[in-house]
C-alpha positions as CSV (number, residue, x, y, z in Angstrom):
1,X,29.6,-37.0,22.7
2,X,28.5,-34.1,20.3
3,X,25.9,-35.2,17.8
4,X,25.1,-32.6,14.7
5,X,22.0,-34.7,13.8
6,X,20.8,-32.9,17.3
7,X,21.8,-29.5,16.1
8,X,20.0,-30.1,12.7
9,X,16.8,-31.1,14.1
10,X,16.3,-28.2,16.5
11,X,17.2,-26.0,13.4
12,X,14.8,-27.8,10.9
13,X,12.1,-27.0,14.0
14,X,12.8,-23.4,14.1
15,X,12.9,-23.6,10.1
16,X,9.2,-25.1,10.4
17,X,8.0,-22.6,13.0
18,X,9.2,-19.5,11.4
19,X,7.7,-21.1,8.2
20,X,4.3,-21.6,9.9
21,X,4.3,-17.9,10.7
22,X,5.0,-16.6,7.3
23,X,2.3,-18.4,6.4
24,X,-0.5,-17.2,8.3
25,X,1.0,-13.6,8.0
26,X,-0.5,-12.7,4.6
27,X,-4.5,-14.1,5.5
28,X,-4.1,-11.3,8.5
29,X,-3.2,-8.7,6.2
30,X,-5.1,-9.7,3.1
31,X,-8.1,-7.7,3.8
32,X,-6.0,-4.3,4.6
33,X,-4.1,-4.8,1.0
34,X,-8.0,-5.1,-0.3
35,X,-9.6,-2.2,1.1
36,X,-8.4,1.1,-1.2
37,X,-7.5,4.3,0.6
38,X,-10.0,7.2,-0.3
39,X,-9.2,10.9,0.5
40,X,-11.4,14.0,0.8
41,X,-10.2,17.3,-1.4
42,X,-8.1,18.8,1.6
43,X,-6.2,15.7,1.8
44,X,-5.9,15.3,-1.3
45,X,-4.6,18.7,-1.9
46,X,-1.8,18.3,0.8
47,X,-0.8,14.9,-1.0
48,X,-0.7,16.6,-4.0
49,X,1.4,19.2,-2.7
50,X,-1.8,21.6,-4.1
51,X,-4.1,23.6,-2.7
52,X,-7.7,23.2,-2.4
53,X,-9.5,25.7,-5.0
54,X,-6.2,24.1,-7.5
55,X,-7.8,20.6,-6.9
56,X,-11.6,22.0,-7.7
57,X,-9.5,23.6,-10.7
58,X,-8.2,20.4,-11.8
59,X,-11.7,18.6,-11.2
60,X,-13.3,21.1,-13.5
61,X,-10.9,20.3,-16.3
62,X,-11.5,16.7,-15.8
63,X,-7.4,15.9,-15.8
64,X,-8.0,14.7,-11.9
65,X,-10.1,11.4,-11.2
66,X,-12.3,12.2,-8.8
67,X,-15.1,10.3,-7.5
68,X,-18.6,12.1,-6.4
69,X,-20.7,11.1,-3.5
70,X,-23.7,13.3,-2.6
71,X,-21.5,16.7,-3.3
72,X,-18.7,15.6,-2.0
73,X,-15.4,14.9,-3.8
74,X,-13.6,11.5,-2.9
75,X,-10.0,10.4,-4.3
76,X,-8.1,7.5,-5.1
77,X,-4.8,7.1,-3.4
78,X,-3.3,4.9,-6.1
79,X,-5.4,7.4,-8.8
80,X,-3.8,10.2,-7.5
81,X,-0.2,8.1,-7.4
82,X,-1.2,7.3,-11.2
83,X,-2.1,10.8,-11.8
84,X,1.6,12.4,-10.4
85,X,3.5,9.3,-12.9
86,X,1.7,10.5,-15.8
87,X,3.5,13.6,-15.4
88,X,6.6,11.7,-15.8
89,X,9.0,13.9,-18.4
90,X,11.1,11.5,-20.8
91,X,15.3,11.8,-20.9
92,X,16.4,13.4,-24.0
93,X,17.8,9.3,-24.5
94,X,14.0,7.9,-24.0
95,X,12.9,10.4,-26.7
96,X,15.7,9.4,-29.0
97,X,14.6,5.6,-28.4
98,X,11.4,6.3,-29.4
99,X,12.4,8.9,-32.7
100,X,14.8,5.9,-34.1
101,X,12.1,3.2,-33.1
102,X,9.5,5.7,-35.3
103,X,11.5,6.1,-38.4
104,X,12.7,2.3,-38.5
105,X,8.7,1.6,-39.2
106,X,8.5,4.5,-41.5
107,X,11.2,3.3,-43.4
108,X,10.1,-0.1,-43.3
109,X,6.1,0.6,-44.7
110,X,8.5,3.3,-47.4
111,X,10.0,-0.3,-48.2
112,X,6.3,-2.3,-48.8
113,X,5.1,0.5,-50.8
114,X,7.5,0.4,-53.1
115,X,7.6,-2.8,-53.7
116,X,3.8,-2.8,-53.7
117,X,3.5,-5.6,-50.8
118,X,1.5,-2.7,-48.6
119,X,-2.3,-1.5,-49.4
120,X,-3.6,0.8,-47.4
């Protein structure tokens, strides 16, 4: 005779298995997610889709983080990721946002002066 409460077990010990593994998974790849990825200036240029003397360019400007180590340049991966979102253009509806959210508070501190509420 077929009994489910069989069929439930064996999942529930597949359940506590697989749940066993998940767990250990993230103490083996802990110390990976820890340890940040450096790159020298030509791979840093080919991330950058740059080339070298345009990195040294950048440096010189100071608009690239760059770490120096006995004359030698060394670079953050996520700096460089950081550095590539900065140069994020807004939408024409992100810059809108912004102008409306501007002149509400303009209009709002026009209100307080007028009233005399606001001292700068």
């Amino acid at each position: 005779m077929y009994n489910p409460f069989e069929n439930i077990d064996a999942r529930l010990s597949n359940i506590e298995c697989l749940l066993h593994q998940i767990k250990e998974l993230p103490l083996s790849n802990s110390n990976q997610s820890l340890e940040e990825e450096f790159l020298t200036t030509t791979e840093a240029a080919k991330f950058l889709s740059l080339t070298v003397p345009t990195i040294y360019g950048l440096i010189h400007k100071g608009e690239l983080p760059v770490m120096k180590r006995s004359k030698r340049c060394y670079f953050s991966k996520e700096d460089l990721f950081n550095y590539i979102k900065k140069g994020r253009i807004k939408t024409n509806d992100e810059i809108k946002a912004e102008s409306n959210a501007f002149d509400s508070h303009k209009n709002h501190q026009k209100r307080f002066l007028k009233k005399g509420v606001y001292h700068a």
